[in-house]
N, C-alpha and C positions, 0 to 999 in steps of 0.2 A: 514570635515567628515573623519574617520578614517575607511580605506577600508580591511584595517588588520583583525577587527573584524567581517567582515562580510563572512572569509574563511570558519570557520564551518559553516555557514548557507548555502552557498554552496555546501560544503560537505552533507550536510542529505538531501538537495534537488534533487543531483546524485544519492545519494543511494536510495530515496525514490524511483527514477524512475526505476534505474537497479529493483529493487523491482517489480513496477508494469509490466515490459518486464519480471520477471520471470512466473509470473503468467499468462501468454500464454503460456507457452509452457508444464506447467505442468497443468492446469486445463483442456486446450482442450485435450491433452491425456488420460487424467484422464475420460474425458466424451468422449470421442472416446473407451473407452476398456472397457464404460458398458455395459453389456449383458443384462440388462433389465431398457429398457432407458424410461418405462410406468411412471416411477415416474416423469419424465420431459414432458410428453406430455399430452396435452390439455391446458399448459400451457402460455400464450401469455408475453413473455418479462420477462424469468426466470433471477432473481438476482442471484448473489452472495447467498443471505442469502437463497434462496431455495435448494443449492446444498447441506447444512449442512447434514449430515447424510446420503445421498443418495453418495459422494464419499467419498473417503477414507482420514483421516484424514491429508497424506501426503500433500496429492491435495489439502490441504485447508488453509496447514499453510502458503505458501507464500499471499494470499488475508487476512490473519488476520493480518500477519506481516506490510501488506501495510497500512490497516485500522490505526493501531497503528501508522503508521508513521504521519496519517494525525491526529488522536485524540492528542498525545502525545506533540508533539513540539510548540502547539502554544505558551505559556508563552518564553519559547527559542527565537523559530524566535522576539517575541515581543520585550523581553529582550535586543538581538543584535539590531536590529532596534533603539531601542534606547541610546543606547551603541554607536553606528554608527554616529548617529545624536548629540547628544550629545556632544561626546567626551571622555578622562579620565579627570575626574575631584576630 
């Protein structure tokens, strides 16, 4: 098994997470400095997808970014996996 190829897989699995550590600190801010938080309440176990529109776009792009991270890379991680197992051949 060739443990070389599995560096970038690595790599997007650090980022994927520095990713989702970003997204505390700017979403709960974001929902900390609404002045009219009625759009979240009466709600039991607000997602992600219910904050759409209700904060501001900044506050949103790092939870898109993450989604992308998890939609995007499967054929990748797949690819290296088996690239890994494999071999070059």
């Amino acid at each position: 098994m060739s443990a070389q190829i599995l560096a970038p897989a690595a790599v997007l699995v650090v980022w994927t997470l520095i990713v989702l550590f970003w997204i505390v600190p700017v979403r709960f801010g974001a929902v900390a400095k609404l002045s009219d938080k009625s759009a979240l309440a009466g709600k039991e176990g607000v997602r992600g997808n219910d904050l759409e529109g209700v904060l501001p776009d900044r506050a949103n792009w790092p939870a898109h970014n993450h989604t992308h991270l998890h939609e995007q890379p499967t054929l990748f991680y797949a690819t290296v996996l088996i690239l890994a197992v494999v071999g070059p051949a």
